[in-house]
Every structure is written in structure tokens, then in C-alpha cells.
N, C-alpha and C positions, 0 to 999 in steps of 0.2 A: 493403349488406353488413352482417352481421351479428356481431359476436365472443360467442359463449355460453361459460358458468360456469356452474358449480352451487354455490349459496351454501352455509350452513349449515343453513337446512331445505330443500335438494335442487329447491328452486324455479331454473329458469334465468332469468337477468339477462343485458340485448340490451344489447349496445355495437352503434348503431348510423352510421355511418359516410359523413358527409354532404360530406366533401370531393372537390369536383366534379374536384381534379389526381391523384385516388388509387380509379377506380372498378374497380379489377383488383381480383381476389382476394385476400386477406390473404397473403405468401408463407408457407409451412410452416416455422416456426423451426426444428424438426428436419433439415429437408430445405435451408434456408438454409444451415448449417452444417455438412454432412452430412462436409467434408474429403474424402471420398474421389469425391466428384463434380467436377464442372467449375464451378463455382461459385467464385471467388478472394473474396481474401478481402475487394478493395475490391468489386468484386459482391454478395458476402453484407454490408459495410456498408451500400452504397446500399437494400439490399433491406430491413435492419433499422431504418432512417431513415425507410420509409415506413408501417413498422408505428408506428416513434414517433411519426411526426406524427400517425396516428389515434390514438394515446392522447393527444396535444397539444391536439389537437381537441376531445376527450371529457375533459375532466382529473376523475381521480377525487375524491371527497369527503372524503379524507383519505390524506396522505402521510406516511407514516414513516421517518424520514432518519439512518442513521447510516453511521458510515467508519471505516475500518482498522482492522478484524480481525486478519489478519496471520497467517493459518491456516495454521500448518506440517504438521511429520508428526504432530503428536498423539500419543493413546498407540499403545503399544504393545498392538498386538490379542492376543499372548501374556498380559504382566503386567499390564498396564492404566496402568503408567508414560508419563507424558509422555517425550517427547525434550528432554532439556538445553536445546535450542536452540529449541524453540516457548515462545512467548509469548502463545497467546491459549489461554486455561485456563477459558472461560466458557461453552461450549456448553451447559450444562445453565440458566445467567441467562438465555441469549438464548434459548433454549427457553420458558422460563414467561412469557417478554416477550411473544413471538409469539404464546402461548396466553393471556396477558394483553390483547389489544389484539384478540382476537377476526375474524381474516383474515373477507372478503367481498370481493365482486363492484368495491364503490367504495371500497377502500383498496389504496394502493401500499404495500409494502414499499420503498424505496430504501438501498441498500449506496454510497454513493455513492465509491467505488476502496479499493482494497487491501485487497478481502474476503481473498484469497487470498495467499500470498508465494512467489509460485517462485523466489526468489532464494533462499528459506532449504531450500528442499532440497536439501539435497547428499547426500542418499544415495541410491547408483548402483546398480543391480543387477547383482546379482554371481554367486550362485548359478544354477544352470540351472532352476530353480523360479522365478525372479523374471522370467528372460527367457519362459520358460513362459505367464505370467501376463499379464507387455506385452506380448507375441506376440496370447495369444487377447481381450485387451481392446481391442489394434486391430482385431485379427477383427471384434467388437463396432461398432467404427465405422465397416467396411469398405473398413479398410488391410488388406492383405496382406503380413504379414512374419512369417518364421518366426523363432524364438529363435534359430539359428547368424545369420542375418544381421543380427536385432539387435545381435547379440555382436558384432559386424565394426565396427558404427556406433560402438561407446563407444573413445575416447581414453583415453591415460593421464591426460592433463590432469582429465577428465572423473571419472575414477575419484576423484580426491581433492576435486576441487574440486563434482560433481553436475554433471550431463547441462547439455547447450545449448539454446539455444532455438527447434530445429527444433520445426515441430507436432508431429510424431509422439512427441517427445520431451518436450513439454510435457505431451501426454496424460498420459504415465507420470506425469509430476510433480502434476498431481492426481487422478491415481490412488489415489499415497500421501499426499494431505491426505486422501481423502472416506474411505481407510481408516482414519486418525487422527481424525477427526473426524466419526464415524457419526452422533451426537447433533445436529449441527448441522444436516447433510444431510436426516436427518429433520424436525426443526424445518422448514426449507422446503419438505419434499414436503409437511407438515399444511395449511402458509400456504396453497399454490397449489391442495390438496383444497378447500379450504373456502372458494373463491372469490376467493382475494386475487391481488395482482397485484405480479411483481418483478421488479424492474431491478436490474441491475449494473452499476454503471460500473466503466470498465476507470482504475486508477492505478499510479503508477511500478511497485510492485512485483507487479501480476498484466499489465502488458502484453501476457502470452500470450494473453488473454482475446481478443487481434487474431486470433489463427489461427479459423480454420472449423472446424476439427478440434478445438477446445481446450470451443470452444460445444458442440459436439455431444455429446463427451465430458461436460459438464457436465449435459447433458440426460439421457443414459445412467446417469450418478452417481444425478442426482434419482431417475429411475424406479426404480432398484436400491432405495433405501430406501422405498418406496411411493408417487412422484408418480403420477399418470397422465396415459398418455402423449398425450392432450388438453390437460389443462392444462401440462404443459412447451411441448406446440406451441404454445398459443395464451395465454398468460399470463405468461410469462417473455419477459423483453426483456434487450436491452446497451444501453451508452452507450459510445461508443468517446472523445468529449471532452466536448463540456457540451450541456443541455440545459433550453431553458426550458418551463416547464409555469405555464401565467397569470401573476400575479405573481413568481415565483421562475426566479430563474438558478439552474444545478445545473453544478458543477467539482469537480475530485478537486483541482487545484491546485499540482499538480507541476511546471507550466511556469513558474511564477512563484517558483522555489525556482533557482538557477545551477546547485547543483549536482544537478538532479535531471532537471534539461529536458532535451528532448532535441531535437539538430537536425535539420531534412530532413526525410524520411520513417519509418514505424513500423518497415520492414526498411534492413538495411542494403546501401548500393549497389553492395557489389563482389560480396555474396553475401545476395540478396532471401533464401535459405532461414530466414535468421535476423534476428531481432531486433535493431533499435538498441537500445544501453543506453546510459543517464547514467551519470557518474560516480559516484553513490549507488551503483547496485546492481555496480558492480566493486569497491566496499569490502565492501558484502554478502557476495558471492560467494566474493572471497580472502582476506578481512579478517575482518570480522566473524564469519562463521561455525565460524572456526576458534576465536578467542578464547571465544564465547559455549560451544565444549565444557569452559572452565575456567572460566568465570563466567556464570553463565544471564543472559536479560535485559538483559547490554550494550548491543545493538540501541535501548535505551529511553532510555540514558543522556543528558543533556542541560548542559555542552555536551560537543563529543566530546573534546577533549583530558582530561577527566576518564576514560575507558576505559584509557589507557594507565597515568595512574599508578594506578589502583586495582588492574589487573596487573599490574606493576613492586615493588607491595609486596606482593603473596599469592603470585604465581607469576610471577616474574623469569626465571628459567632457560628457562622456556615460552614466557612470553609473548616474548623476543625470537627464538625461534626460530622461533616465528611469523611474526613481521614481517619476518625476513630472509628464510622463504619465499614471503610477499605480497606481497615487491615487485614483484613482474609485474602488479599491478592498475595500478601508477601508469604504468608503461611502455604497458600498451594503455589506459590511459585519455588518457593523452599523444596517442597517436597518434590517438585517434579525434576530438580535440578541435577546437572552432573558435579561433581568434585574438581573439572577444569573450567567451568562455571562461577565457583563460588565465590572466586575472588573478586569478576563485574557486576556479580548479583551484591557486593558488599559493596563496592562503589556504589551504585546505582541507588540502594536504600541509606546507605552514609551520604551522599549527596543531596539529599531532601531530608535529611533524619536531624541535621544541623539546623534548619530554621523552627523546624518541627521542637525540637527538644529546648530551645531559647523561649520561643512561644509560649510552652507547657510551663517553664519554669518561670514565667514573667505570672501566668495565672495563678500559681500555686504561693507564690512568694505576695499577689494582692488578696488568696483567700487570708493568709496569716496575720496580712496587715489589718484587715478589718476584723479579724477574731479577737488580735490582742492589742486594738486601737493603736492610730497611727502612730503616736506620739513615745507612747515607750517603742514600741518597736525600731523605730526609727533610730532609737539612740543606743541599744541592744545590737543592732544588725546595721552598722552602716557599711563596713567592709564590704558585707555578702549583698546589700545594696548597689555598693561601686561596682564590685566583679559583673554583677547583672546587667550594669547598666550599661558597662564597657563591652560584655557580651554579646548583649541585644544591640550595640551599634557596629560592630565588626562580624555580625551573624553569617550576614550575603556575602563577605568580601572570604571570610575561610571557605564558605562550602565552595565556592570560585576557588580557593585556592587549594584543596583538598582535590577535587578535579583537575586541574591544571599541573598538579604535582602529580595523580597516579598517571597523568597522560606522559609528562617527561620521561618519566620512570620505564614506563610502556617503551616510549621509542627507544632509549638507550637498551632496554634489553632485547628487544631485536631488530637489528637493523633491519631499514627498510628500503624498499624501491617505490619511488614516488613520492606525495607529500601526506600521503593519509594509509590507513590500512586498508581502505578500500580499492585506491589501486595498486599498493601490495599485493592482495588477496587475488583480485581479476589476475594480475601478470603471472603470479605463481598457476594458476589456472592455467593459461591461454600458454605458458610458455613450451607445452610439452606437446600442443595439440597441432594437426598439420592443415596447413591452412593452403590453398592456391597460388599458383605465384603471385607476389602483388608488390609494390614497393613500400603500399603499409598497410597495417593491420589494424583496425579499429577494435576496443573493447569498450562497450556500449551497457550502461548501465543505470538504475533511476537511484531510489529508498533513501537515500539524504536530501534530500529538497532542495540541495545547493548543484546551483547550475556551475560545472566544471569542463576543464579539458586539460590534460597534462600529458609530456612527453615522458614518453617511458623508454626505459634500456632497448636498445633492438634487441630481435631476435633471428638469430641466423641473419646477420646483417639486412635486416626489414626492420622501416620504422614501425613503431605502437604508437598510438594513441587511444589517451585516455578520454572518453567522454560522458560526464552527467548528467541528463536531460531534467534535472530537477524538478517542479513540480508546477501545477495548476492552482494551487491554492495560496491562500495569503501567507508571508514568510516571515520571521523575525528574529532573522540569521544574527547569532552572537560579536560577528565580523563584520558587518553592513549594516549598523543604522542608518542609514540611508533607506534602506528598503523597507523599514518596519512597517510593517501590515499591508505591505503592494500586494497584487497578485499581475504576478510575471505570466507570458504565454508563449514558455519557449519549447522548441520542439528541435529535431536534428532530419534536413534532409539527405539521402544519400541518393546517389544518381549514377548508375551503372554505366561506363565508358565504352568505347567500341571494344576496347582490352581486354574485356569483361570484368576491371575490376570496379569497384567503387569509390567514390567520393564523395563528401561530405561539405555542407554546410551548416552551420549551426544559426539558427533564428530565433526570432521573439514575434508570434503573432500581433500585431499591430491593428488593435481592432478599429480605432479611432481611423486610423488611415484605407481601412479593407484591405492591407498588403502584408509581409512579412518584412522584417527588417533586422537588422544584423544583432544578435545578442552580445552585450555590455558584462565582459567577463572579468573581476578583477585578483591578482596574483595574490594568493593566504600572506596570512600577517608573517616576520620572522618570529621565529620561534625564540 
């Protein structure tokens, strides 16, 4: 069997396909995905698993690795304005990268999770022109639903907060990224014209990328801006979790985050239509997304209890009327929770629950003053005065230090390998699995936004390395003020040896220069 491309000078290049447990045809990515067929969506995994092992087999001559995009609604196709609430504003970088790094037959693109953020859409359709539009774009995918019974489907809930996570309803939701974000979709139909080959792993916040319908729809996008419909069938791939290629492990890295993982299965068991979510993306959905229409960028902030006071002093009046209409995130995130859970689901709501409860008590302590006028008061309650007032100025420096202590706490109770749980978590992974001969072993991972690389214990005397491809969006790393609100353009090349193993360089897109240049990595604080 054969996989044809057409490179750059229109010559075809044969991937051809020597494993003896995969001599059936390549199945049709299109048709794998199709949603409105009988194909489910662990069917269309299994199916996409055996397309991966033949590129596992065949590993291309170079791998281009980056993660979290975080592609909202982009602009506005009227004014050319972004949306408040998108955070990745680089479509035109990662454009001259791609045309930088010259797509062919033996280079992967890899996005390795959270190209996409369907958490950050919340905007619902509403007009009879929007239902119009997801009506005939699942036409397009060969759903059949007209606009009155799409209308039927949306909730109130839905209306404020953005659609669920049925497929049908994921479609819509990257409907309005690949509207917001034309420049990039082009970007990848040029890659996949010109021979190259891409993978999407799926991460916390594109999960959708599970449904069959959400794939198909993505294939449809591409063609819309000029793929052809060859190269989406036969050159674009998923990763539903991780995936080794020679030397290298490839993770999005979300399971090894408490509050991001998720337990069980990819849908949920009372109603498989939908999506499990971590706790992450229920702050998203009712949380964050509301805040970030008064402060752009939130989402980046690092660590999180810095989000609320930086609302607290620009927009007080807002921001808590926010948070007393979010609190329904904590109640179904409660309820979906496991028992070895509940102790980072207490962090994580004690953690913001500190500025939160100072705040509340500072307003309830000036309704009394003005009830029972300032003056007796004042001379009744100066104590519970001073405590307030000493509270409300050490507020930020405890929930800092309430994090900082359950973290000590963490590392002393299980020792670790490396300097984070993240690459704990990767090495216990990787340490059991068999890899090629190689003299090291890459494990390759995004979901923290912080660009990394750390040595790890060998294995079976081969070195590990650790790598973070951190992110495309603005950062405002708890460790690097320096960097507050950049947006860095780093990505990791690896480059296949005559040995056939791989090697790696780590970069920062350099758009100002049109080149790549060496990524600025600096060692965590001591502890």
C-alpha cells in the first residue's frame, strides 16, 4: 500500500507500508469522521490508530512540534476586531513560520493539544441567520437539521454561558473559530498542498476533537480555504492521547495537571451525548469567560488568585457579580468529582475563596456602617475594624501562601523525579514503555504555557529529556516578570539522523527577523 503527496515541485512521494498487522487499505480520513455515518467515535479512534502506526512505521525526516494556540472567535469578519476574550492574535507569525520551514512529503507539522479552545466560545446563535448557517454547514457534514429545530436545542443556560458539547454542537463552535481565524486555516491548507503532513492532538480545551463529526468538520474548514480534498484524506491525522514516533514520546499533558484530568471515559456516563470536563474548563465556561469581557487575557494569568484582585481594584461592582452568577461551576463541578479529587478541587476554590470572602466582608461591614451611622459604630467595633483592615491588606499575600504551603506539602509527600509533577508524571509514563535504540529519549509535552526542558533519570542507561513547548499566547508566568503579557513563538524542531534516531532543537519564532532563533530558557526558582 501506498500513501501519495505531491511535494513542492509536483513530483509524488510513496509512503510505503510494510506492516504485516495493517495490510487493509488506508481507511478515508474523511469518511472515518464522516459523524453522520455509523462509524462511533471509538470506531473512528481505532481506525485513526492504524493510520498512526503507519506513519510510526515510516517516521518522517522532520518534526515540527508546537501547543496551545487557544483559537477562539478571532475577528470579527464585519470590523476585523478581535473578540475581547481570544487570546491567540498570531495567525499571520504562524503563517510565515509554515512558509518559513518550507511543508514536503517528509516533515510533520505536530500541534500537539489545545490548537483549538471550545471552552472560550460562548457565543450562541441567536438570530434566524446564524441558525440558517449551522443548519446548512451540518447539511455540509450530512446532518440534517433545520434552523426551527436547532432553535429547540439551545437552553437558557446555553444562551449565556455558549452551546454544550454535543458533536453537532461542537461543529458550530468551530465553525466560529475557522471564521475568526481564516489566516490560519489557510496556513494549513498551504502545509498539506505542499506535501507536509499534520497531526492534532486532541488537549483539555479542544476535547471536541473526540467526536467524528467535529473531525469531519475540520476537514470541510480546511477545504473551504484551499486544502484538497486528497491531501485532508490522506495527510492529516489526530492523537486522541500520546504517541511515540522513534525516539520521542508525544502528550498534551493534562492528566497529569488535578485539576485538569479527567476521570473514566471521554463522554459522560449518564449521558454518552456529551463530554466529560475537568474542573479547568467549568472555570472557563462560567468563570473565566465572563471576567475576560472586563479584562482581556485573564485566562494567561499565573497564579490564579492574582485574577480576582486585579478585578477587585478596576471593576469591583462587575467583577462580583460575576462570581455570584458562577457559582454554579463549583456546585456541578462538585458533583462530577472523584473522592481522590477533592482535596485540589479544595485548593483550587480555597485559593480564590480568600480574596472572595475579605471582599464580601469589607461590603457587609460598610452596609452596617451606614445603617447604624459611622460614628457610633466606629467607636462600638473598632477591634473588628482593625482585624478587617489587617485582613484586607495581607488578603493576596495568604492565598499566595496557602498555595505555596499545599504545594510544599505535595512534594514532601511524594517524592519526585524532576522539578514539577509534570515531568514526574511523563517519566513514570515513558519509563516502562520500549522505545528504539537511541542514546536519548525525548518526552515531549505543551498544557502549562511555560517553555521548559529538564533532565530526567535515564532509563535502561539512555538519557530523557524533558520538553515544554509552551504556548502561542500572551504569558504572565508567576516566575518571570519579565515576560508579563509577551507573547513568545516557540516551537521544538526534531531532525531525523542518518541513525535514524532524532534530534532536537528548541526555537522561538522571530518574526521581526523572518528566522528562528534560539529559545531564552531560564532554571525554576529554589524552592
Amino acid at each position: 500500500m501506498e500513501w501519495r503527496s505531491q511535494n513542492q515541485d509536483g513530483q509524488e512521494s510513496h509512503w510505503r507500508k510494510r506492516n504485516s498487522s495493517c495490510k487493509q487499505d488506508m481507511p478515508d480520513a474523511t469518511n472515518i469522521h464522516s459523524g453522520a455515518g455509523s462509524s462511533s467515535p471509538s470506531e473512528a479512534i481505532q481506525a485513526e490508530n492504524a493510520r498512526l502506526q503507519a506513519l510510526i512505521d515510516h517516521p518522517p525526516q522532520e518534526i515540527l512540534t508546537l501547543s496551545d494556540f487557544h483559537l477562539g472567535c478571532g475577528r470579527n469578519p464585519s470590523t476585523g476586531r478581535f473578540s475581547r476574550t481570544e487570546n491567540f492574535l498570531s495567525d499571520q507569525a504562524f503563517s510565515r513560520l509554515l512558509t518559513y520551514s518550507k511543508a514536503g512529503a517528509e516533515k510533520l507539522l505536530f500541534i500537539n493539544g489545545d490548537t483549538f479552545d471550545f471552552a472560550r466560545i460562548f457565543r450562541c446563535p441567536s438570530l434566524q441567520e446564524d441558525f440558517q448557517e449551522w443548519s446548512a454547514f451540518l447539511q455540509q457534514l450530512g446532518v440534517m437539521k433545520d434552523a426551527a429545530e436547532l432553535q429547540k436545542t439551545v437552553s437558557r443556560r446555553e444562551k449565556r454561558f455558549g452551546l454544550e458539547t454535543d458533536d453537532y454542537k461542537s461543529a458550530w463552535k468551530l465553525l466560529q473559530i475557522a471564521n475568526g481565524h481564516r489566516e490560519f486555516f489557510v496556513a494549513l491548507a498551504n502545509w498539506i498542498n505542499a506535501g507536509g503532513l499534520l497531526l492534532l492532538s486532541k488537549g483539555n480545551h479542544d476535547l471536541e476533537l473526540y467526536w467524528t463529526l467535529v473531525r469531519k468538520a475540520f476537514g470541510v474548514l480546511m477545504q473551504r480555504e484551499g486544502a484538497k480534498e486528497d491531501a485532508v484524506r490522506t495527510q492529516v491525522f489526530y492523537c486522541d492521547d500520546s504517541l511515540r514516533i522513534g525516539n520521542i514520546y508525544f502528550e498534551h499533558g493534562h492528566r497529569y495537571d488535578p485539576e485538569q484530568r479527567i476521570e473514566g471515559g471521554p463522554v459522560m456516563a449518564t449521558n454518552p451525548d456529551k463530554l466529560s470536563l475537568p474542573l479547568g474548563i467549568f472555570v472557563n465556561r462560567y468563570l473565566i469567560n465572563q471576567l475576560e469581557k472586563l479584562e482581556p487575557f485573564l485566562g494567561s494569568v499565573r497564579p490564579t488568585e492574582r485574577i480576582l484582585w486585579m478585578l477587585l481594584r478596576r471593576h469591583p461592582i462587575a467583577a462580583m457579580a460575576i462570581l455570584f452568577r458562577s457559582l454554579r461551576f463549583i456546585r456541578r463541578a462538585f458533583q462530577t468529582s472523584r473522592i481522590r479529587d477533592f482535596f485540589w478541587y479544595a485548593v483550587y476554590i480555597g485559593s480564590i475563596a480568600v480574596p472572595l470572602v475579605t471582599a464580601l466582608a469589607i461590603v457587609i461591614v460598610g452596609i452596617f456602617v451606614f445603617a447604624h451611622g459611622p460614628g457610633q459604630f466606629l467607636v462600638k467595633h473598632q477591634r473588628l475594624l482593625t482585624v478587617l483592615s489587617v485582613l484586607g491588606m495581607f488578603a493576596p499575600y495568604l492565598a499566595a501562601a496557602f498555595r505555596e504551603l499545599v504545594r510544599r506539602l505535595q512534594r514532601k509527600r511524594e517524592p519526585q523525579v524532576g522539578e514539577d509533577g509534570m515531568a514526574a508524571g511523563v517519566y513514570k509514563t515513558i519509563h516502562d514503555l520500549k522505545f528504539p535504540p537511541a542514546r536519548q529519549i525525548y518526552a515531549v509535552m505543551g498544557h502549562t504555557h511555560d517553555q521548559d526542558v529538564q533532565r530526567l533519570p535515564d532509563i535502561n542507561g539512555v538519557k530523557v529529556l524533558y520538553l515544554n513547548t509552551g504556548t502561542w499566547i500572551p504569558v504572565w508566568p508567576d516566575d518571570r516578570p519579565d515576560l508579563n503579557g509577551q507573547v513568545l513563538f516557540p516551537f521544538v524542531s526534531f531532525r531525523r539522523g542518518q541513525d535514524g534516531e532524532y534530534h532536537h532543537q528548541y526555537l522561538e519564532w522571530r518574526d521581526d527577523r523572518g528566522g528562528p532563533a534560539k529559545s531564552y530558557i531560564l532554571e525554576p526558582p529554589e524552592n
